[in-house]
mmCIF file as Biopython writes it, N, C-alpha, C and O atoms, coordinates in Angstrom:
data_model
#
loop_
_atom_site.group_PDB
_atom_site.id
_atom_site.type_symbol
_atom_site.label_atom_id
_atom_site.label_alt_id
_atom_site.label_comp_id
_atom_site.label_asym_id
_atom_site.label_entity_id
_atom_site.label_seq_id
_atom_site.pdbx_PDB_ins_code
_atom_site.Cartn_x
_atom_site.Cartn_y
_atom_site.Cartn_z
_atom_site.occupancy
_atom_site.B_iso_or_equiv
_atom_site.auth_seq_id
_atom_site.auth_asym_id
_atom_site.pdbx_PDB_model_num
ATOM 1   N N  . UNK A ? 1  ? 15.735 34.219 -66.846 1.0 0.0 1  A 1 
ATOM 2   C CA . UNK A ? 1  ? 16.462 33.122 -66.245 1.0 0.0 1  A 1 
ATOM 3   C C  . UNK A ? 1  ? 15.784 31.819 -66.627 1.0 0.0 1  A 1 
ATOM 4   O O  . UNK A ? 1  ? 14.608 32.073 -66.884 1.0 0.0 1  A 1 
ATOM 5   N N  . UNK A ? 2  ? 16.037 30.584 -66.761 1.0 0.0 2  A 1 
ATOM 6   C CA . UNK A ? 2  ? 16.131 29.310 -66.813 1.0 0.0 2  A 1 
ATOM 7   C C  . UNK A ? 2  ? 16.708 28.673 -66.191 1.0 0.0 2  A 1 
ATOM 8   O O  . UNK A ? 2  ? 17.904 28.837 -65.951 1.0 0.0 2  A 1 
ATOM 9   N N  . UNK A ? 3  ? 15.861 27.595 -65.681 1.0 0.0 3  A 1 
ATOM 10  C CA . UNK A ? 3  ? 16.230 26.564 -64.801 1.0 0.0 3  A 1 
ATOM 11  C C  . UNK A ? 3  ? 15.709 25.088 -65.662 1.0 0.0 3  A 1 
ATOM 12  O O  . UNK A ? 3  ? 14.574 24.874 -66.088 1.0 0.0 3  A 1 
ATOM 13  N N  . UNK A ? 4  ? 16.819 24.248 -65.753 1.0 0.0 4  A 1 
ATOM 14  C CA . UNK A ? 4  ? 17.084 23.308 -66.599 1.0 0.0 4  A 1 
ATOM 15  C C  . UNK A ? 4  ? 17.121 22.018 -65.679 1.0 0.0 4  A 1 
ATOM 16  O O  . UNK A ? 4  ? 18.080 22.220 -64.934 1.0 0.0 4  A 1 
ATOM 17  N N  . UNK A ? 5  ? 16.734 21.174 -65.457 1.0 0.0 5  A 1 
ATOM 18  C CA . UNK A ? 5  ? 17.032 19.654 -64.527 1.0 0.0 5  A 1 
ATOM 19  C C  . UNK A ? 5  ? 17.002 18.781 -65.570 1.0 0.0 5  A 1 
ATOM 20  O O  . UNK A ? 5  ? 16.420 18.948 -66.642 1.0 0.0 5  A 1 
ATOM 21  N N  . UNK A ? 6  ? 17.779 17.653 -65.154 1.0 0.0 6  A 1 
ATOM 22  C CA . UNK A ? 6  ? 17.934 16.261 -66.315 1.0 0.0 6  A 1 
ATOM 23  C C  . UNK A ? 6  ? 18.059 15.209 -65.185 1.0 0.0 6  A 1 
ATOM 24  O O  . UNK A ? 6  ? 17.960 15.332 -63.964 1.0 0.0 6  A 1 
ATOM 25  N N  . UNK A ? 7  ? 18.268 14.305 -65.847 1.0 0.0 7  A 1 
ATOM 26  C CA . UNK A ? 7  ? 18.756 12.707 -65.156 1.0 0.0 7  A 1 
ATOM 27  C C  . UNK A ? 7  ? 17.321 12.420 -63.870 1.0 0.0 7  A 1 
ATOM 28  O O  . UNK A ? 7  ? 16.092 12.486 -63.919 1.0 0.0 7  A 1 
ATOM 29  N N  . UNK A ? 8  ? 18.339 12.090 -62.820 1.0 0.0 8  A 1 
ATOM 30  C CA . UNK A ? 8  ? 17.574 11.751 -61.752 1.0 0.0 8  A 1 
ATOM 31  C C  . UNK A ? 8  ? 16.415 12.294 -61.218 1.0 0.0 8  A 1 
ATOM 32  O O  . UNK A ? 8  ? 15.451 11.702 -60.734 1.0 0.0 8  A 1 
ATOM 33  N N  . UNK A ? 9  ? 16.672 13.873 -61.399 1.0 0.0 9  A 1 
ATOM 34  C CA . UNK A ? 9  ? 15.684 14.852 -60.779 1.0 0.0 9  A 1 
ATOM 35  C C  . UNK A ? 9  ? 14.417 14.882 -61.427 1.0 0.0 9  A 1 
ATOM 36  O O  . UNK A ? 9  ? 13.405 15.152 -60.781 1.0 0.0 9  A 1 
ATOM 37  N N  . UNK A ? 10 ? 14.368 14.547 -63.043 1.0 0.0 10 A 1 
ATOM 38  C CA . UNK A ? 10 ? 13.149 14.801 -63.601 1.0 0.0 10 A 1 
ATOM 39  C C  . UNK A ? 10 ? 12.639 13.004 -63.573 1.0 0.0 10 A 1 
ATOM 40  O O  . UNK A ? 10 ? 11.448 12.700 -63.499 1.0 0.0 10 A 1 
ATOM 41  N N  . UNK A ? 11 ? 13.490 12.206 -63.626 1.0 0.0 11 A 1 
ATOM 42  C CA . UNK A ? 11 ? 12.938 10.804 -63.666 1.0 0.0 11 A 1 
ATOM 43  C C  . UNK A ? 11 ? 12.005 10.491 -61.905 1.0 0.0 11 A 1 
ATOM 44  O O  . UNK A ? 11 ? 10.986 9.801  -61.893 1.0 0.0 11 A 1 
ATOM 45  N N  . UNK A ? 12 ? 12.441 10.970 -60.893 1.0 0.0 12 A 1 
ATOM 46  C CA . UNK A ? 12 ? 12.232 10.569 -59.590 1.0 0.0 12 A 1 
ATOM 47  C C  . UNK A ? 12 ? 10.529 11.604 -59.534 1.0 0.0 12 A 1 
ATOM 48  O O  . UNK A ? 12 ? 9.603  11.195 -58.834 1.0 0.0 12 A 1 
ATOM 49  N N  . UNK A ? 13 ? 10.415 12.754 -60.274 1.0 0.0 13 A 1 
ATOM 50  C CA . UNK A ? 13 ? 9.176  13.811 -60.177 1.0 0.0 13 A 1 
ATOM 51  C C  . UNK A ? 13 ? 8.290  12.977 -61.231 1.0 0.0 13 A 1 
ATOM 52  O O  . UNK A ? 13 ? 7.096  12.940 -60.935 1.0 0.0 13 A 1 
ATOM 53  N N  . UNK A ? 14 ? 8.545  12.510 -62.043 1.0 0.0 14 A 1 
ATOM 54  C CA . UNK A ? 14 ? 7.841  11.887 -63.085 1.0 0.0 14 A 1 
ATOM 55  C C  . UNK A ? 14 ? 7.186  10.649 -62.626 1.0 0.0 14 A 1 
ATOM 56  O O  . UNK A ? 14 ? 6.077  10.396 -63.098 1.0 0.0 14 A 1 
ATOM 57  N N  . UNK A ? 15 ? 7.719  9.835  -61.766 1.0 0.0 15 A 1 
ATOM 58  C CA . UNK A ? 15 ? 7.327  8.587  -60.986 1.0 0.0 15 A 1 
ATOM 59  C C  . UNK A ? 15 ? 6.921  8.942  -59.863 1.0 0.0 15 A 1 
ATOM 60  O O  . UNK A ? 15 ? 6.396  8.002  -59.267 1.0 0.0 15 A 1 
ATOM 61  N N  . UNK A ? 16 ? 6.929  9.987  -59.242 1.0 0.0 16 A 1 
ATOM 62  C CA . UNK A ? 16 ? 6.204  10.502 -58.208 1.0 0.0 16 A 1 
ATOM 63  C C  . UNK A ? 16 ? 4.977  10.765 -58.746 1.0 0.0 16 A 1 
ATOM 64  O O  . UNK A ? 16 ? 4.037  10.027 -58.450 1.0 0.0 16 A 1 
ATOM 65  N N  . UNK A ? 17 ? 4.754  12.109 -59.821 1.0 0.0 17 A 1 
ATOM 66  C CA . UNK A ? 17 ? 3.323  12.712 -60.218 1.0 0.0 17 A 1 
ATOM 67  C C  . UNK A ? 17 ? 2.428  11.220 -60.501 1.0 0.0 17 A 1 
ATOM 68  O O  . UNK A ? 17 ? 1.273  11.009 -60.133 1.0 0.0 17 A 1 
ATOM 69  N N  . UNK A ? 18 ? 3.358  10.242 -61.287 1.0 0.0 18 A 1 
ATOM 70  C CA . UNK A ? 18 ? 2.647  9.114  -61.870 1.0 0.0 18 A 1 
ATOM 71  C C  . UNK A ? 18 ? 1.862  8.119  -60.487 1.0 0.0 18 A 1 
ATOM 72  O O  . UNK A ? 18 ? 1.069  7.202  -60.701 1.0 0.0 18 A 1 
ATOM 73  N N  . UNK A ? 19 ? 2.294  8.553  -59.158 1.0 0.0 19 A 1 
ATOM 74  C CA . UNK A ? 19 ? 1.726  7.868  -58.207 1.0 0.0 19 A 1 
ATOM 75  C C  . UNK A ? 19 ? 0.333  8.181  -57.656 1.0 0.0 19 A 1 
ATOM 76  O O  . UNK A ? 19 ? -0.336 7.351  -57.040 1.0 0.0 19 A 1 
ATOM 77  N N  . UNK A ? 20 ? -0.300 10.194 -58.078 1.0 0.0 20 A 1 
ATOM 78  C CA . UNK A ? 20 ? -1.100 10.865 -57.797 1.0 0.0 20 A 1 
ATOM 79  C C  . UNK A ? 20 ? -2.483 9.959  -57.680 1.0 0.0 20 A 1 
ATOM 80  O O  . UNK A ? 20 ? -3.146 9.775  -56.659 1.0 0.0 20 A 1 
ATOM 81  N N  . UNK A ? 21 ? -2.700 9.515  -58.835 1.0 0.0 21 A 1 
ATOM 82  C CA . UNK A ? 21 ? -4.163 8.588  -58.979 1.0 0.0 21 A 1 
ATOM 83  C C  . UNK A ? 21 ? -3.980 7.858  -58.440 1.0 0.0 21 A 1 
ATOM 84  O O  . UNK A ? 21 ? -4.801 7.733  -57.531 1.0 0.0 21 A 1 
ATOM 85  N N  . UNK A ? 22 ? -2.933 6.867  -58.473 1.0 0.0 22 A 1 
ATOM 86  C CA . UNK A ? 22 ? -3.098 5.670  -57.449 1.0 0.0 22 A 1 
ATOM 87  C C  . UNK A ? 22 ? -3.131 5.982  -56.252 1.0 0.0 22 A 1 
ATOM 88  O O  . UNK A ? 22 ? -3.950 5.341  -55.593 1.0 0.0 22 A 1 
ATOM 89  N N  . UNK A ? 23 ? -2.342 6.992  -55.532 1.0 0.0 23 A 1 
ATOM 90  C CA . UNK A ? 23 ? -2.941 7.091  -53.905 1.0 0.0 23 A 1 
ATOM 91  C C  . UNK A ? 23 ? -3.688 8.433  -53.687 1.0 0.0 23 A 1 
ATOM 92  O O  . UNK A ? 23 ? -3.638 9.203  -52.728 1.0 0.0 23 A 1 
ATOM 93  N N  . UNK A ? 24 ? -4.567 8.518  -55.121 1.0 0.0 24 A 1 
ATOM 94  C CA . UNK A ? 24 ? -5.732 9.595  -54.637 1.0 0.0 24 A 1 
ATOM 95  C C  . UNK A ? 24 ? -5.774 11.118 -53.904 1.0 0.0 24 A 1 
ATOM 96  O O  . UNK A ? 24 ? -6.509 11.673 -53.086 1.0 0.0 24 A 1 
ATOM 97  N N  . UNK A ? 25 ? -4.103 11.604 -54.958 1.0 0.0 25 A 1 
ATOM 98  C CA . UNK A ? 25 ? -4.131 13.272 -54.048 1.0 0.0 25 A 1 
ATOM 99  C C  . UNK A ? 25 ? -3.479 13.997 -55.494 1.0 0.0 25 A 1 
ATOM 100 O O  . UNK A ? 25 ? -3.064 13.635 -56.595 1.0 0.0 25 A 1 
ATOM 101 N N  . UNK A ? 26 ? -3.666 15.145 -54.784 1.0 0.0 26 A 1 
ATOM 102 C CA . UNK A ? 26 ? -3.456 16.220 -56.492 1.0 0.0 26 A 1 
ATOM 103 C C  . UNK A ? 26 ? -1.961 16.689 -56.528 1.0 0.0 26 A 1 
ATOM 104 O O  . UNK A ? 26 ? -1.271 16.726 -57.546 1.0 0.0 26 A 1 
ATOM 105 N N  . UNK A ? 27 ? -1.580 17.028 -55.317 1.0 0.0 27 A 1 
ATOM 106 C CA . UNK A ? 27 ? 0.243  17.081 -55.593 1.0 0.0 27 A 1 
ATOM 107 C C  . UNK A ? 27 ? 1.059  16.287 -54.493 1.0 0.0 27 A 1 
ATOM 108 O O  . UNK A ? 27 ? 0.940  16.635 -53.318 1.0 0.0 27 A 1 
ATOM 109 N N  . UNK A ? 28 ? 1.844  15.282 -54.821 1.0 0.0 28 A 1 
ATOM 110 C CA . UNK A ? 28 ? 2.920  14.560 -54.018 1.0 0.0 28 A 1 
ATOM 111 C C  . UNK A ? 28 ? 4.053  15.041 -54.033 1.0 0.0 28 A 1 
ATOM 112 O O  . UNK A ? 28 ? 4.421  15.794 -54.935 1.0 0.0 28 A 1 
ATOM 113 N N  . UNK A ? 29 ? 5.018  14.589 -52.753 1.0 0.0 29 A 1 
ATOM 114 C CA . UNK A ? 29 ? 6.388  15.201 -53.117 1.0 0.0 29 A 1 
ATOM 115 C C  . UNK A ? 29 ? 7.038  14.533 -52.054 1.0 0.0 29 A 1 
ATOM 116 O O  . UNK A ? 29 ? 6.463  14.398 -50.974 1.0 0.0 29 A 1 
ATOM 117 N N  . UNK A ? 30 ? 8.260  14.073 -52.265 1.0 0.0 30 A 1 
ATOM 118 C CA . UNK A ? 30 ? 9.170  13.673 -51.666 1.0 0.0 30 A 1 
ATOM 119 C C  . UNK A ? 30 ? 9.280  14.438 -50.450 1.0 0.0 30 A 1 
ATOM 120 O O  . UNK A ? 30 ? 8.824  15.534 -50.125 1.0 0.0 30 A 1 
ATOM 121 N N  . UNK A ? 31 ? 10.190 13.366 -49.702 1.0 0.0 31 A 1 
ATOM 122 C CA . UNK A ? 31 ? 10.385 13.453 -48.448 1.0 0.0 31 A 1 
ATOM 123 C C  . UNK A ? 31 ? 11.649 14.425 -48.481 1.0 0.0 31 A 1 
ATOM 124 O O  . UNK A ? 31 ? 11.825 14.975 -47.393 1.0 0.0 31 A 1 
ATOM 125 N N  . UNK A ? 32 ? 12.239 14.646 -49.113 1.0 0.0 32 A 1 
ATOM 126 C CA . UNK A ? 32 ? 13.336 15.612 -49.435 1.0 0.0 32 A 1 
ATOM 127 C C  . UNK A ? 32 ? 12.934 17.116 -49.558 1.0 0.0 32 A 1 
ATOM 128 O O  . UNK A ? 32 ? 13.324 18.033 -48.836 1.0 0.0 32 A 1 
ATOM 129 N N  . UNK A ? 33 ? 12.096 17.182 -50.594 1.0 0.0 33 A 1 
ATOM 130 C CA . UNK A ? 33 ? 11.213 18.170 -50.481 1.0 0.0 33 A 1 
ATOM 131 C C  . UNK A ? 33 ? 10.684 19.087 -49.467 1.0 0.0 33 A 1 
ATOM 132 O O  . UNK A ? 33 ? 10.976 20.229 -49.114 1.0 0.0 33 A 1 
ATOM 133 N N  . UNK A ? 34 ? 9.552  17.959 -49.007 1.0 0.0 34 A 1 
ATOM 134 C CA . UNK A ? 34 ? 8.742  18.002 -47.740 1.0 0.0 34 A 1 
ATOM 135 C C  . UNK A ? 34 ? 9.857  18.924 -46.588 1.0 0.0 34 A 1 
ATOM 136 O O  . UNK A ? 34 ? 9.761  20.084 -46.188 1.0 0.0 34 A 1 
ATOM 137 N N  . UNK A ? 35 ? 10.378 18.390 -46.438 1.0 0.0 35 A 1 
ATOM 138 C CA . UNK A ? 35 ? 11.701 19.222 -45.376 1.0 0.0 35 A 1 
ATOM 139 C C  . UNK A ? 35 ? 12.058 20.171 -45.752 1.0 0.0 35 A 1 
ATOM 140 O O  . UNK A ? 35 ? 12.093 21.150 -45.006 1.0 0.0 35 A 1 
ATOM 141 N N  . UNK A ? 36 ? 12.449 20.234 -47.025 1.0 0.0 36 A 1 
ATOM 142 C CA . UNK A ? 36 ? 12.874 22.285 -47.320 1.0 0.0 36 A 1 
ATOM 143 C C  . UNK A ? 36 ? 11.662 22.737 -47.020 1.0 0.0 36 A 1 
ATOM 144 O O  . UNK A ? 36 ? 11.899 23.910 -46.735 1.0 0.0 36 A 1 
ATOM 145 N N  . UNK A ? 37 ? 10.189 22.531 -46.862 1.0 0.0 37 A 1 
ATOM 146 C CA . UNK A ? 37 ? 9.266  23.269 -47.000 1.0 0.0 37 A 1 
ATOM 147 C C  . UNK A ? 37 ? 8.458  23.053 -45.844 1.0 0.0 37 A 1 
ATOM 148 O O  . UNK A ? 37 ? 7.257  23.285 -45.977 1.0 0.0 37 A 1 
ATOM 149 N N  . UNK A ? 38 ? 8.992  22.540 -44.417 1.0 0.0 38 A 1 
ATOM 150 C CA . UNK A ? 38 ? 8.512  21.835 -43.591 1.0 0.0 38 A 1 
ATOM 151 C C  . UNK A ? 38 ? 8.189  24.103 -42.252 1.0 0.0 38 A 1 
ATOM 152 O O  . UNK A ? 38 ? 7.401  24.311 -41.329 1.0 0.0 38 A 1 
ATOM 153 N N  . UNK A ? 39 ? 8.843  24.730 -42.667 1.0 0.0 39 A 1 
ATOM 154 C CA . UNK A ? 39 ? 8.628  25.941 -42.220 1.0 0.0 39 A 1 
ATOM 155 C C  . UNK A ? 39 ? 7.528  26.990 -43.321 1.0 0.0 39 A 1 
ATOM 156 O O  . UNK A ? 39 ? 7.776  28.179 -43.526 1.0 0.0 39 A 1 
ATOM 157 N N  . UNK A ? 40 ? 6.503  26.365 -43.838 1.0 0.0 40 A 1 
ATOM 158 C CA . UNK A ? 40 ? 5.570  27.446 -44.628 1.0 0.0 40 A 1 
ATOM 159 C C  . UNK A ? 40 ? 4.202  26.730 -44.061 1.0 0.0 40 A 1 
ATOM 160 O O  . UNK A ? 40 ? 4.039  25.828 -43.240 1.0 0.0 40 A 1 
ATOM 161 N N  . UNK A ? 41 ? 3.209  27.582 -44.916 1.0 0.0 41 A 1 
ATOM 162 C CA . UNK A ? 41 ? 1.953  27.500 -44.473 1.0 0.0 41 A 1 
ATOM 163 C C  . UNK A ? 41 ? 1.242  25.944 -44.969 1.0 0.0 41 A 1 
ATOM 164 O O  . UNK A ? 41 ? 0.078  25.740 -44.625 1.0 0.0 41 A 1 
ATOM 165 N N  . UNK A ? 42 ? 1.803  25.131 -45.584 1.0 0.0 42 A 1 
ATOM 166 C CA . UNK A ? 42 ? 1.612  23.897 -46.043 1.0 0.0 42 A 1 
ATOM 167 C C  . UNK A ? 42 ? 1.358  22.742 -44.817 1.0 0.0 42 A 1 
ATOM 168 O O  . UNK A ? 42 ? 1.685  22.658 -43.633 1.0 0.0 42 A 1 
ATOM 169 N N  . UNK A ? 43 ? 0.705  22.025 -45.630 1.0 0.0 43 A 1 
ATOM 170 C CA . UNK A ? 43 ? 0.565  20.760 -44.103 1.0 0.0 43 A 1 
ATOM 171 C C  . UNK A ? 43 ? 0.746  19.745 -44.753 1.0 0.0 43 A 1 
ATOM 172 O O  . UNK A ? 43 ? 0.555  19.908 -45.958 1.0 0.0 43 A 1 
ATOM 173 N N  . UNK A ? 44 ? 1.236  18.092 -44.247 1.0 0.0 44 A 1 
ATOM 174 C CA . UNK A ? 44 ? 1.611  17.003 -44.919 1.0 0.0 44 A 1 
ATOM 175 C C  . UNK A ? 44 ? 1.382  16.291 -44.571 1.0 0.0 44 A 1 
ATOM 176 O O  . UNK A ? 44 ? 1.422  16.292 -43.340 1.0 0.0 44 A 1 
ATOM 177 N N  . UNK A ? 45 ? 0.860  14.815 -45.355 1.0 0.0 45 A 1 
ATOM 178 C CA . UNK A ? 45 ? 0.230  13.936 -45.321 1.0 0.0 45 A 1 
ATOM 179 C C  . UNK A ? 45 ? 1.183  12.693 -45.393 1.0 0.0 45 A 1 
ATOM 180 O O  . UNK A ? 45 ? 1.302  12.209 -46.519 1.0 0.0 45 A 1 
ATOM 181 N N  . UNK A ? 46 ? 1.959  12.030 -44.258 1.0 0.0 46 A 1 
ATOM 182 C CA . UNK A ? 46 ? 2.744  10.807 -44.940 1.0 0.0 46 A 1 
ATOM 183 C C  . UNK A ? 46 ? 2.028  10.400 -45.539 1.0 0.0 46 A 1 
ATOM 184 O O  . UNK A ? 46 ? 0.870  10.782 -45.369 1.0 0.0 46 A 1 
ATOM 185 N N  . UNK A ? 47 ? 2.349  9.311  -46.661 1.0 0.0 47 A 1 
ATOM 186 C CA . UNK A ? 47 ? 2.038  8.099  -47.169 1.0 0.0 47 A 1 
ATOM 187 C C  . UNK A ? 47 ? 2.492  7.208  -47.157 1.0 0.0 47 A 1 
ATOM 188 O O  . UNK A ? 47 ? 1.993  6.194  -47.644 1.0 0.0 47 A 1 
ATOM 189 N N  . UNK A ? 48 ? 3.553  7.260  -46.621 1.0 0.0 48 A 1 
ATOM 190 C CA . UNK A ? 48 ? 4.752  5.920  -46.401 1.0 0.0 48 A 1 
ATOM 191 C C  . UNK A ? 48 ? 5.697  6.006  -47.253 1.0 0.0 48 A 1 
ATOM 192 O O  . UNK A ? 48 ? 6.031  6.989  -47.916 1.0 0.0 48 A 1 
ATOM 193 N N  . UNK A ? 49 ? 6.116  5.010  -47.237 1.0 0.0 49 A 1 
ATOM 194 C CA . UNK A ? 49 ? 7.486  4.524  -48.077 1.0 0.0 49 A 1 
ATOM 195 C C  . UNK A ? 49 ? 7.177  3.496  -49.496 1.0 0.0 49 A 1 
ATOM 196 O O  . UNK A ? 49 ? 6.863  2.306  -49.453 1.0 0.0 49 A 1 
ATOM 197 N N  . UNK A ? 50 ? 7.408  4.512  -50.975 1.0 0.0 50 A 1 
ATOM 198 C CA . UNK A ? 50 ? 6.940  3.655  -51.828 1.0 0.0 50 A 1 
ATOM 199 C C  . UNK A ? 50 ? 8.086  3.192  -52.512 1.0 0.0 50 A 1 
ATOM 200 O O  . UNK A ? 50 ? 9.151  3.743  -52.232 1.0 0.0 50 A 1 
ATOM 201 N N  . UNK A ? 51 ? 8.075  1.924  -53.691 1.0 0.0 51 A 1 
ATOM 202 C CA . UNK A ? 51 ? 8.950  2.108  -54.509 1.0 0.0 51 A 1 
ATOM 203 C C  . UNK A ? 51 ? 8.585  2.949  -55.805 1.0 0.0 51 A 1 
ATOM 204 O O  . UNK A ? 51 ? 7.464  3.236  -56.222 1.0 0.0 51 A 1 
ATOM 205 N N  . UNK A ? 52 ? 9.665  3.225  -56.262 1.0 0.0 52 A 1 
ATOM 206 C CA . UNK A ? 52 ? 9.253  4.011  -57.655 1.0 0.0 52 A 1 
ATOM 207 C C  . UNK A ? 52 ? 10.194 3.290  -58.397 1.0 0.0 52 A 1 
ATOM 208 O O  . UNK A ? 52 ? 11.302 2.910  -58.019 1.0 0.0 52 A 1 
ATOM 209 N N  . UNK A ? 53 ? 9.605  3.117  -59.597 1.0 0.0 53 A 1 
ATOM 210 C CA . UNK A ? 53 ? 10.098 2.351  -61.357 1.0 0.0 53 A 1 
ATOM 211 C C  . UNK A ? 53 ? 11.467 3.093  -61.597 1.0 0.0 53 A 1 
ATOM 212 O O  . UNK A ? 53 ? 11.579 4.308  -61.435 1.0 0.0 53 A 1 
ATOM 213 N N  . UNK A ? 54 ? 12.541 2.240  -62.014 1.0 0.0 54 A 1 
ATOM 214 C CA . UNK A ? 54 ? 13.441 2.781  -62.348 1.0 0.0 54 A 1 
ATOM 215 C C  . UNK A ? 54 ? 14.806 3.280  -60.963 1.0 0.0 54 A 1 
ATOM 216 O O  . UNK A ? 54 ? 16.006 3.433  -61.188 1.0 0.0 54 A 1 
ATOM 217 N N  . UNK A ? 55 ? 14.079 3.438  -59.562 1.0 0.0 55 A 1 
ATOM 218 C CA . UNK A ? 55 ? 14.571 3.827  -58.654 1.0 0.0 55 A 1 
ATOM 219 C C  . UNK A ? 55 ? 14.922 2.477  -57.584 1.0 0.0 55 A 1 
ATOM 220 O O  . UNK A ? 55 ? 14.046 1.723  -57.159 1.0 0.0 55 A 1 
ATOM 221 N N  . UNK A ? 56 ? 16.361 2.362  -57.265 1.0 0.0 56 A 1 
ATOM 222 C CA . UNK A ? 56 ? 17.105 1.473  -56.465 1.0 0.0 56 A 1 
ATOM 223 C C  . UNK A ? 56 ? 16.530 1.513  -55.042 1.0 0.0 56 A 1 
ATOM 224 O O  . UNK A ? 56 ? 16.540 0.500  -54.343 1.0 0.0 56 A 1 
ATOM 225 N N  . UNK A ? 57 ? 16.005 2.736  -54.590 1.0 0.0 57 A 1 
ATOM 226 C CA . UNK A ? 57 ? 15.922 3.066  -53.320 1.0 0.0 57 A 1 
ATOM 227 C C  . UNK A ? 57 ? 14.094 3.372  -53.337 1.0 0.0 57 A 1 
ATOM 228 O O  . UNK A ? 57 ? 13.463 3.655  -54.355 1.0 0.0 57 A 1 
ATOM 229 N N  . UNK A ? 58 ? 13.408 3.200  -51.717 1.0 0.0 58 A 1 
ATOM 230 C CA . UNK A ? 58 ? 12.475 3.679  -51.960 1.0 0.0 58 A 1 
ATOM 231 C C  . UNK A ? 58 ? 12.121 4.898  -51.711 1.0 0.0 58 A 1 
ATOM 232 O O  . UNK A ? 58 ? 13.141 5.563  -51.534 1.0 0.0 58 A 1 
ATOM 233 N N  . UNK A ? 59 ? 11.000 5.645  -51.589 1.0 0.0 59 A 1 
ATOM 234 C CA . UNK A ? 59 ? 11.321 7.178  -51.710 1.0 0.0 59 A 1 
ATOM 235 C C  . UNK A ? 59 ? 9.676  7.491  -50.666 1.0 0.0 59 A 1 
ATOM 236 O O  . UNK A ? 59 ? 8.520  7.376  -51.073 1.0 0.0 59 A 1 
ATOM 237 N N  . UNK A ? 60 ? 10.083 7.841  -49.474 1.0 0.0 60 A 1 
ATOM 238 C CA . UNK A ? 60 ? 8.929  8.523  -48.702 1.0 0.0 60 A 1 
ATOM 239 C C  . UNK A ? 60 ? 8.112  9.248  -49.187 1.0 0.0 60 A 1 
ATOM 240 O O  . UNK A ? 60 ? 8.748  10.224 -49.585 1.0 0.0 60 A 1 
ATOM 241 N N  . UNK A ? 61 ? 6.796  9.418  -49.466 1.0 0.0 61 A 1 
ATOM 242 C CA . UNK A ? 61 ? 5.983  10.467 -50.267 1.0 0.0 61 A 1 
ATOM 243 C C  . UNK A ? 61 ? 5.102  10.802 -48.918 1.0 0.0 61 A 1 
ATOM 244 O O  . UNK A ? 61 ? 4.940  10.164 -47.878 1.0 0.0 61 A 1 
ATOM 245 N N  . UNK A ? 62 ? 4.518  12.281 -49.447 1.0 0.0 62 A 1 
ATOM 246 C CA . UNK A ? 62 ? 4.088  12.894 -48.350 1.0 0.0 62 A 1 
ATOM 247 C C  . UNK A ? 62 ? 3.099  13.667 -49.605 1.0 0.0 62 A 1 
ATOM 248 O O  . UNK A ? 62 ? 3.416  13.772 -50.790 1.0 0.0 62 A 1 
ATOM 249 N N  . UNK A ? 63 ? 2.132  14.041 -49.115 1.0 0.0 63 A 1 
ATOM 250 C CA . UNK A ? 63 ? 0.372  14.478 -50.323 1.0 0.0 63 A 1 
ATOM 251 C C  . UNK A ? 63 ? 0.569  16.200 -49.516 1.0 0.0 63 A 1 
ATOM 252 O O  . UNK A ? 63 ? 1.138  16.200 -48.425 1.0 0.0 63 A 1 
ATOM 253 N N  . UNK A ? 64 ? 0.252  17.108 -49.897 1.0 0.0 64 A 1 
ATOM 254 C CA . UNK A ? 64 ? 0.534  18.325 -49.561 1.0 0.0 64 A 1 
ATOM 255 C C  . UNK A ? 64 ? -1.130 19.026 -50.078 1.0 0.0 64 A 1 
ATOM 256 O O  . UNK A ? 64 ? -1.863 19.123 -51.062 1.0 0.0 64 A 1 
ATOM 257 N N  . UNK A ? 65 ? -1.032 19.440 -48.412 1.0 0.0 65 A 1 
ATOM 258 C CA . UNK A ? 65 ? -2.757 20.243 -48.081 1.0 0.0 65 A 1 
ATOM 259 C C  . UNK A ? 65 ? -2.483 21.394 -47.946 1.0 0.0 65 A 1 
ATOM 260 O O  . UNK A ? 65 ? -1.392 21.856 -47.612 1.0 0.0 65 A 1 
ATOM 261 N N  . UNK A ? 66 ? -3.790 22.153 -48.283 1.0 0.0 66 A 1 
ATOM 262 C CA . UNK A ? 66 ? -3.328 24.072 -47.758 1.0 0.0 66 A 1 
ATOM 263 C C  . UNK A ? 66 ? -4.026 23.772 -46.374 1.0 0.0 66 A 1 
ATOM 264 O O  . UNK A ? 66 ? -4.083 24.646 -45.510 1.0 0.0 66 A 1 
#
């Protein structure tokens, strides 16, 4: 099987990962995300509300701990 993403989905992960160094954590992820995964063994770190390059809207990031 293959799973293929284009457009928005890979531009919005790409400006996310690109935020890692600047706010100092090893995997980020949307606030969209964060909620499908808000029932597993994961714990989350807001960071607020950033803008991202290229993106109209800003996009909640949250840093993800075991």
């Amino acid at each position: 099987k293959e799973i293929a993403y284009h457009g928005d989905t890979v531009n919005t992960a790409a400006r996310i990962q690109k935020k890692c160094n600047e706010l100092g954590h090893e995997l980020l992820i949307s606030e969209n995300l964060m909620r499908k995964l808000e029932n597993t063994s994961l714990s989350f770190e807001r960071l607020g509300i950033v803008p991202l390059k290229g993106k109209q809207r800003e996009v909640e990031i949250f840093a993800v701990n075991r």
